[in-house]
C-alpha positions as CSV (number, residue, x, y, z in Angstrom):
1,X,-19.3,-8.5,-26.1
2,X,-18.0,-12.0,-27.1
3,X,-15.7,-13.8,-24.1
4,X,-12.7,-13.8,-26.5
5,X,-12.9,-10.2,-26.7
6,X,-13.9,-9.3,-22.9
7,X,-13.2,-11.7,-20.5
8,X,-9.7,-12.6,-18.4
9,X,-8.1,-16.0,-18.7
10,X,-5.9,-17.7,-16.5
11,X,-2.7,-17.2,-18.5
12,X,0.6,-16.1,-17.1
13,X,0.8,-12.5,-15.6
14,X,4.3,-12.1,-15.5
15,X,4.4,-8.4,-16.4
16,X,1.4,-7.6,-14.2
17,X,3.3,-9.3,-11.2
18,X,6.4,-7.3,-11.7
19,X,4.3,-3.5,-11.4
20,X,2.5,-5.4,-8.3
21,X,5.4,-6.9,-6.7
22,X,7.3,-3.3,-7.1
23,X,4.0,-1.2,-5.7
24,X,3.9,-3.5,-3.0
25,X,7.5,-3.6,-2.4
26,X,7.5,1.3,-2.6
27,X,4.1,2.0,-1.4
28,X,2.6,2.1,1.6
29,X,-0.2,-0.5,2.4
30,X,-3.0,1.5,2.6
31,X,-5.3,0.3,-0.2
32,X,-5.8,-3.7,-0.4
33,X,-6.2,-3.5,-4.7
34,X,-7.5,-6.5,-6.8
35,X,-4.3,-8.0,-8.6
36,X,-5.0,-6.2,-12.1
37,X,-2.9,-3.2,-13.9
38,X,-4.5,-1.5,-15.6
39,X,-2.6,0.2,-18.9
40,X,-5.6,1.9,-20.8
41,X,-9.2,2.5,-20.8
42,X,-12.4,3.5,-22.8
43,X,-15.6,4.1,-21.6
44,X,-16.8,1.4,-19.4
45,X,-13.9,-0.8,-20.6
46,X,-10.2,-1.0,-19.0
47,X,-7.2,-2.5,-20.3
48,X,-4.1,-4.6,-18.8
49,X,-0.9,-4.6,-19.2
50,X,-1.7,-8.1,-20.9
51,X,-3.6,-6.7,-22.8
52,X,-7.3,-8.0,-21.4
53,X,-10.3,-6.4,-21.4
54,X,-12.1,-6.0,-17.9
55,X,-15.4,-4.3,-17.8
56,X,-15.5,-1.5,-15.1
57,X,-18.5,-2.1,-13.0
58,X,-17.0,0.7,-10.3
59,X,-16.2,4.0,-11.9
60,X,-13.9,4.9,-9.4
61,X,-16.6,4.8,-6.6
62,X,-18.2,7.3,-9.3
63,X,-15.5,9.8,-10.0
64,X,-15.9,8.3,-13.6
65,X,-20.1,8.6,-14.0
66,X,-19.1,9.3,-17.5
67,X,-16.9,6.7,-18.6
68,X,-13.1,6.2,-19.3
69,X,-11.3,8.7,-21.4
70,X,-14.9,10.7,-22.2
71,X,-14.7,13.0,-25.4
72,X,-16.1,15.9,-24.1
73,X,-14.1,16.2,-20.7
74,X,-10.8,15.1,-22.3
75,X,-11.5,17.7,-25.6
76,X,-11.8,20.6,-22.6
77,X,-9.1,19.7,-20.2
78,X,-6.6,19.7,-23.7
79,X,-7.8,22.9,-24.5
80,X,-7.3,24.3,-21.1
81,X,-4.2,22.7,-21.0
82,X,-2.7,24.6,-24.1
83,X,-3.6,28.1,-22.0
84,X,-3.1,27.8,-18.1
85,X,-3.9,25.2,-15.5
86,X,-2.8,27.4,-12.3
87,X,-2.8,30.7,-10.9
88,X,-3.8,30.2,-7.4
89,X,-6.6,32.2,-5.5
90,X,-4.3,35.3,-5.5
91,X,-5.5,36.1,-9.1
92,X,-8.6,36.1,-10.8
93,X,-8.9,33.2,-14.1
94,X,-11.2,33.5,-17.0
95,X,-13.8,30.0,-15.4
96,X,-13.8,30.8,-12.2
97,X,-16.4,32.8,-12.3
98,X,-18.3,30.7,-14.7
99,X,-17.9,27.4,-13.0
100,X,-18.9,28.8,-10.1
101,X,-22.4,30.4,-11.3
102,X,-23.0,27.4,-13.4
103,X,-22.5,25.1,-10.7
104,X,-24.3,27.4,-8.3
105,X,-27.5,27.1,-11.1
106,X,-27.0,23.3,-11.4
107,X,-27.6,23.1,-7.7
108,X,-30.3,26.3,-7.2
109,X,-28.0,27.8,-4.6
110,X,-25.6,30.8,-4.3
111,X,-22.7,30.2,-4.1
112,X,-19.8,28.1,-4.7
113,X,-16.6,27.1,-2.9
114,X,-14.4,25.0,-4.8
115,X,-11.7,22.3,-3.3
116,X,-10.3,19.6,-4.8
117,X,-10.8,15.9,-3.0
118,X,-13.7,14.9,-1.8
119,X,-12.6,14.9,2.2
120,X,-11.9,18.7,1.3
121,X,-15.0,19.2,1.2
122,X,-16.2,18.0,4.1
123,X,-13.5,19.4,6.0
124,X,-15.0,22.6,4.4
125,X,-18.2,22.0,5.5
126,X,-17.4,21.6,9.1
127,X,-15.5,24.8,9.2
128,X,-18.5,26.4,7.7
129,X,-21.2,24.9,9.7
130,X,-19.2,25.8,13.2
131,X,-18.3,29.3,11.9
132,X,-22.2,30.2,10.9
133,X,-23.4,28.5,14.0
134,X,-21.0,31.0,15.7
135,X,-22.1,34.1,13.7
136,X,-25.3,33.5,12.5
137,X,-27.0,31.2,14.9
138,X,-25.3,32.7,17.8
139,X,-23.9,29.7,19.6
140,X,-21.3,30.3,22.4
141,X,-17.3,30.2,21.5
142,X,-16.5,26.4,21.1
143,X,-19.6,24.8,22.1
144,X,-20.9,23.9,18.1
145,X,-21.7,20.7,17.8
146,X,-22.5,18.8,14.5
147,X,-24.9,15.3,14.2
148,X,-24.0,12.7,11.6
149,X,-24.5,8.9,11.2
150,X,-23.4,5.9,12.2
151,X,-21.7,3.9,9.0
152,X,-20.9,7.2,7.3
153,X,-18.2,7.5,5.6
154,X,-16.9,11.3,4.2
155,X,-13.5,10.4,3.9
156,X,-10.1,10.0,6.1
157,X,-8.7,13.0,7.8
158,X,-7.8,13.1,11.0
159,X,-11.1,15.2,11.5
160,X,-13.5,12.7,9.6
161,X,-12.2,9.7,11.1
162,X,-12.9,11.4,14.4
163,X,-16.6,10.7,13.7
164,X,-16.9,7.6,11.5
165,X,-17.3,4.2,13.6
166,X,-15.5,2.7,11.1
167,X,-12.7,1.0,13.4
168,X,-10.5,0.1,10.5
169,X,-10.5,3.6,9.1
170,X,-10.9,5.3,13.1
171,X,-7.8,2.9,15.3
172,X,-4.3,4.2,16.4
173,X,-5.0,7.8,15.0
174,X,-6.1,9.4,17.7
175,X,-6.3,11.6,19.5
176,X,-9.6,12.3,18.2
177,X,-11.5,16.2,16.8
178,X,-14.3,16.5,19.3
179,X,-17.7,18.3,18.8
180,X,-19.7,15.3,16.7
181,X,-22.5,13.6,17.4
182,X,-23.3,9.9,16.5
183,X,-26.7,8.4,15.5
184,X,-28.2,5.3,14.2
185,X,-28.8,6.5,9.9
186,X,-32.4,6.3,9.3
187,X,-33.6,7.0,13.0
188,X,-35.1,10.6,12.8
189,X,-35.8,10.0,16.4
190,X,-32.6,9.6,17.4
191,X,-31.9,12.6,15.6
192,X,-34.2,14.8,17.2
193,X,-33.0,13.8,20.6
194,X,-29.4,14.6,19.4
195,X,-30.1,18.0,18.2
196,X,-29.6,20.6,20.9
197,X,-29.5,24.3,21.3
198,X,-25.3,23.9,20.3
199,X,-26.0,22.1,17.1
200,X,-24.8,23.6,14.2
201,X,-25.6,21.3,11.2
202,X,-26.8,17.7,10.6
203,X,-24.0,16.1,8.3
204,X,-25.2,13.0,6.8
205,X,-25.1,10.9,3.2
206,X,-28.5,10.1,1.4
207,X,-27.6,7.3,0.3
208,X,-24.4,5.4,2.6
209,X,-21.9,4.5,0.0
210,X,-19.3,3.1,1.3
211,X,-21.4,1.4,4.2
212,X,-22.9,-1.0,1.2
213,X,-25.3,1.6,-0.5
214,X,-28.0,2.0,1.9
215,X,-31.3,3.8,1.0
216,X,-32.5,5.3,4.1
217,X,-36.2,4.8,5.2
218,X,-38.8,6.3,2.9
219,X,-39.3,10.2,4.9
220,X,-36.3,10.0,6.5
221,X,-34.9,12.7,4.6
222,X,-37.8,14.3,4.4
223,X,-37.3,14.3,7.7
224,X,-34.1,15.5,8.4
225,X,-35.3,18.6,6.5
226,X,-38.3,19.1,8.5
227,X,-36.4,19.0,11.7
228,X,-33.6,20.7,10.6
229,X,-35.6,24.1,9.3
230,X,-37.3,23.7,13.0
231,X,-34.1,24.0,15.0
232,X,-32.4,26.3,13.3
233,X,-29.7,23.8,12.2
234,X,-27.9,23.3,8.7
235,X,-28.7,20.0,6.6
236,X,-25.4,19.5,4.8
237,X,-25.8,16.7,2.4
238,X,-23.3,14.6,1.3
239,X,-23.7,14.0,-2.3
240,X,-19.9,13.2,-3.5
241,X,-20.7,9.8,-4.8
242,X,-24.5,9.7,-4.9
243,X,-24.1,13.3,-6.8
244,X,-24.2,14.0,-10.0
245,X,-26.5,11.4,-12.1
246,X,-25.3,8.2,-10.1
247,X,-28.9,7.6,-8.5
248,X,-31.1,8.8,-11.9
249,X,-31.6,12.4,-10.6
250,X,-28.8,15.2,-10.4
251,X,-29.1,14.6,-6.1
252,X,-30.0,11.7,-4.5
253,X,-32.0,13.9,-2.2
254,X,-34.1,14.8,-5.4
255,X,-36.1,10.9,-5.0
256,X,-37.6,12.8,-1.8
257,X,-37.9,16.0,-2.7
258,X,-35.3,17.0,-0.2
259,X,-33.0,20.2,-0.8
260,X,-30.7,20.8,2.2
261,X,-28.9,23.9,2.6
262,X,-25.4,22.7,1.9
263,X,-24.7,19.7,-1.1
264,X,-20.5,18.8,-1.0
265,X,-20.1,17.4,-4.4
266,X,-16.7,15.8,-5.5
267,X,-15.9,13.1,-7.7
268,X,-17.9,12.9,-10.7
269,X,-17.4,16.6,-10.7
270,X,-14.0,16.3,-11.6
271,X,-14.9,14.2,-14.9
272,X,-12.1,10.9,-13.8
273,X,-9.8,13.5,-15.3
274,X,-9.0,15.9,-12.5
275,X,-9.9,16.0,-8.5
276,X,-12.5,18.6,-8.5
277,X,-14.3,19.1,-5.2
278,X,-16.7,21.8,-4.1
279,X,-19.7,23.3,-1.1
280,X,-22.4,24.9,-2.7
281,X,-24.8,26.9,-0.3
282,X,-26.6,30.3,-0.3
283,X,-25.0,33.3,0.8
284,X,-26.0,33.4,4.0
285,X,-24.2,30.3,4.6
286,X,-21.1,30.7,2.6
287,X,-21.0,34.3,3.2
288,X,-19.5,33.6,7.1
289,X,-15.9,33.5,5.2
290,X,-13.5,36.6,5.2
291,X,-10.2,36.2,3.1
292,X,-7.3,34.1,4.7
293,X,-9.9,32.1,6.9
294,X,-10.4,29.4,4.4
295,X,-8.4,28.3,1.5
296,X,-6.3,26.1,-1.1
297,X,-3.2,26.3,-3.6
298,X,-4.9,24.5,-6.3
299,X,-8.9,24.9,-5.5
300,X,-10.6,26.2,-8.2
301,X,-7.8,26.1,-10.7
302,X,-8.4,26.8,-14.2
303,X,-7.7,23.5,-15.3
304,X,-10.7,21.8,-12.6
305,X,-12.6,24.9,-13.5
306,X,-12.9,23.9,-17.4
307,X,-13.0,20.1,-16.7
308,X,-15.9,21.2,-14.0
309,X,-17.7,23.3,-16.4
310,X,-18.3,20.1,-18.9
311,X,-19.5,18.1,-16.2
312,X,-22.2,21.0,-15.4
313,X,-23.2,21.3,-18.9
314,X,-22.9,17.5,-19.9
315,X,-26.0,16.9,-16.5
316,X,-27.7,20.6,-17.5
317,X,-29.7,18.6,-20.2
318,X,-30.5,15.3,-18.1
319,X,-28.9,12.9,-21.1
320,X,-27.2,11.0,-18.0
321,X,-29.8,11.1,-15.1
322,X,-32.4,9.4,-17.3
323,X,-29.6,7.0,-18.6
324,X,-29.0,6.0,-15.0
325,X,-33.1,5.7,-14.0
326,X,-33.7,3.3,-17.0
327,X,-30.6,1.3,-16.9
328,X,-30.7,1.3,-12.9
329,X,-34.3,-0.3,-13.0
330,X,-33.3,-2.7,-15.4
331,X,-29.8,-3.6,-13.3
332,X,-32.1,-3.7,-9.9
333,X,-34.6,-6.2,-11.4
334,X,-31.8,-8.3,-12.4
335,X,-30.5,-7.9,-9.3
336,X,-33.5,-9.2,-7.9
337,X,-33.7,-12.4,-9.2
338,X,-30.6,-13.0,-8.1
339,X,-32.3,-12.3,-4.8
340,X,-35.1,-14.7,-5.1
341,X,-32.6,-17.4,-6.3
342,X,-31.1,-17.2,-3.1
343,X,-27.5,-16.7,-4.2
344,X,-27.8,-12.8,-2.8
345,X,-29.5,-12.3,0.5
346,X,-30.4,-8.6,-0.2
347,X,-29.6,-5.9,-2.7
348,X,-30.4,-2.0,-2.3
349,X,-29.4,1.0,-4.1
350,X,-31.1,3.3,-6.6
351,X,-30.2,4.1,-10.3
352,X,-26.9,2.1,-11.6
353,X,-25.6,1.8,-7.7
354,X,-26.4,-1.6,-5.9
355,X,-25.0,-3.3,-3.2
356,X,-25.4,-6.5,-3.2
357,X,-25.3,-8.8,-0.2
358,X,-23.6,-11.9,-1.1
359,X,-25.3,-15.1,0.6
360,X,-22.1,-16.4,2.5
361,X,-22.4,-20.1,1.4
362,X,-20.7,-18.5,-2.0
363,X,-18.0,-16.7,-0.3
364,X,-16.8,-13.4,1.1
365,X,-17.2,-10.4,-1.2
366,X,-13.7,-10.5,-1.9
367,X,-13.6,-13.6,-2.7
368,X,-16.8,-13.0,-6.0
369,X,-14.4,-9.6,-6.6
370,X,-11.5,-11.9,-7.6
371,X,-13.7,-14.4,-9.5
372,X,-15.8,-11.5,-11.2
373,X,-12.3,-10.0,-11.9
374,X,-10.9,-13.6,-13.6
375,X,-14.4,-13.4,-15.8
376,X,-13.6,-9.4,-17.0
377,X,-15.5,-7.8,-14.3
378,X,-14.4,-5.4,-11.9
379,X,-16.3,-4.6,-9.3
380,X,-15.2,-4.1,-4.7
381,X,-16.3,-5.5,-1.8
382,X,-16.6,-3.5,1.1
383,X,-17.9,-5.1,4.8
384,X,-17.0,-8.7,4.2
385,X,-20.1,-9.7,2.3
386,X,-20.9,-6.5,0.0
387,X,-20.2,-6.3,-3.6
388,X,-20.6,-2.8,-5.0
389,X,-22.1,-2.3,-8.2
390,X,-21.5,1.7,-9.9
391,X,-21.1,1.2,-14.1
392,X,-20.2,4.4,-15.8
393,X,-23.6,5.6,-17.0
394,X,-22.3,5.5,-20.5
395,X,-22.2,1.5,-20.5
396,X,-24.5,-0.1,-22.9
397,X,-27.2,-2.4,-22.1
398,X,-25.2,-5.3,-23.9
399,X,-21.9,-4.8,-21.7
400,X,-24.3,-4.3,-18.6
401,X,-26.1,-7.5,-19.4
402,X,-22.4,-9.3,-19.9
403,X,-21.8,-7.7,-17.0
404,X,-24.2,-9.4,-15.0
405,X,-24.3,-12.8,-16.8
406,X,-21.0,-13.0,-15.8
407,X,-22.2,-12.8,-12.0
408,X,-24.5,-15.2,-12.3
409,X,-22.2,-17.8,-13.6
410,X,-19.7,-16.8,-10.6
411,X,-22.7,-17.4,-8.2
412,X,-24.6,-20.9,-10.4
């Protein structure tokens, strides 16, 4: 991509200050946005209300794995669109039952419980994790606990917050779900002193996101599963944004050879067209669940249902998870001489995902977010010094390359 065709300039922005002025002005103040509005997008590219071209090295923390405005996804949301979007769980529709045994096959389990956002699903999960400790594993009325990590982060309910250590997301909304246990990530003897006789699951991502994309330890997840099968605990995996092809394999737990008993996928699943979340587990998991104890108005509608069902098919032939292995070892080796320059102080990931410590003599994360954004490139900081990197997996090597020759000229 040429600069005249791609990259921001430093012209006026009056139209874009007006939509930000009036957001800031109606909205609450609960997301901290780079100072771009965006009008249209396609594939990996974005649009302005300007006009210019920004290259989208985020994909929506990878609800958008497969690009902006993607043919297939949009071609089956019109179609549902033209013959019902909602009926609620009080009727059968004509994808349920499809989406669900697809999905269940994607994911070698069972069965499938659909939701729509991705904190949904984790909300899910605990209710199923304390109700099958109850009835299955036999632990006494309110007494299940569940073990997760420190520097997780499975989104912002009053319940999730109650075990992130995340003071930003955690202060002032208390008072505060109990029944969680925090350990160090990557300490699988931590773990194993955590786990007691009450435990019900181990909740925990397999990659941290959010936290800066942190790879565990090599056979710490191998781990998890080990000791997990040993205590008669569930592994519930977190796989909403390193699901789904993000990491080069359908599960990030797939690099170890890891299959827990629960995945909660979101996200990607829902295509950047529609929220679409879901748990998928065996029956004996899943199975704990009588009608009225768990439900939503617009989980498993027909509209995510056919959106959903794309998504399954488009990763059933692997087109995207070898996209993301070649292009994420090409992106990490760039990465690392970035690295060995100095200008980075570290960079981890797997597959197109990398976060990238910024070395602080360059500035905050921030700080290379609003330059990358003033050269055409969006990407977000998160922890002060973090940059995260998460293309679609439909960018081309050539925008990719742009991509990151426009964050080595921020960082020269």
């Amino acid at each position: 991509m040429s600069s005249t065709s791609s990259s921001a300039t430093n012209s006026s922005r009056t139209t874009s200050d007006r939509f930000i002025a009036s957001a800031e002005a109606h909205s609450a103040h609960n997301y901290h946005p780079l100072p771009i509005v965006v009008a249209s997008a396609d594939g990996a590219w974005m649009t302005d209300v300007e006009g210019r071209r920004y290259l989208d090295m985020l994909a929506g923390y990878s609800a958008l794995n497969f690009g902006h405005g993607n043919r297939r996804l949009i071609d089956a949301a019109k179609a549902q669109l033209d013959r019902v979007t909602l009926t609620s769980r009080a009727f059968h529709h004509d994808r349920f039952a499809e989406f669900c045994t697809r999905l269940a096959e994607l994911c070698g389990k069972e069965m499938v419980l659909p939701m729509n956002t991705g904190a949904e699903a984790v909300e899910t999960a605990v209710k199923t994790a304390r109700k099958w400790g109850y009835q299955v594993k036999g632990v006494p009325d309110s007494r299940a606990k569940i073990v997760v990590a420190a520097g997780n982060f499975h989104g912002r309910t009053t319940t999730v917050i109650s075990f992130s250590t995340d003071e930003e997301a955690r202060a002032d909304f208390g008072p505060y779900t109990p029944g969680f246990e925090i350990v160090p990530y990557g300490d699988l003897e931590a773990l194993r002193a955590a786990v007691t006789d009450d435990t019900v699951a181990v909740l925990i991502e397999p990659i941290q996101g959010e936290a800066g994309v942190l790879v565990p330890p090599a056979g710490y997840l191998p781990g998890v599963r080990e000791l997990t099968r040993e205590r008669g605990v569930l592994f519930i995996a977190d796989e909403i944004q390193s699901g789904l092809g993000r990491t080069g394999r359908t599960f990030a737990c797939e690099h170890e050879g890891v299959v827990p008993d629960v995945y909660l996928l979101g996200k990607a699943l829902g295509g950047g067209v529609v929220p679409v979340s879901a748990v998928v587990a065996d029956a004996d998991v899943l199975g704990v669940f009588k009608p009225g104890e768990h439900g939503s108005t617009f989980g498993g509608n027909p509209l995510a249902c056919a959106v959903g069902l794309e998504v399954v098919d488009m990763l059933s032939t692997g087109e995207f998870q070898q996209r993301a292995t070649e292009l994420g070892e090409h992106l990490h080796a760039e990465l690392g001489l970035l690295a060995g320059a100095g200008t980075v102080t570290e960079v981890r990931g797997r597959g197109l995902w990398a976060g990238v410590d910024i070395a602080p003599s360059y500035g905050t994360g921030r700080e290379i977010s609003e330059q990358l954004m003033e050269k055409g490139v969006l990407v977000k900081d998160t922890h002060g010094s973090t940059i995260r990197i998460a293309p679609p997996l439909v960018i081309s090597k050539e925008d990719l390359d742009w991509g990151l020759a426009q964050l080595r000229a921020v960082l020269s």
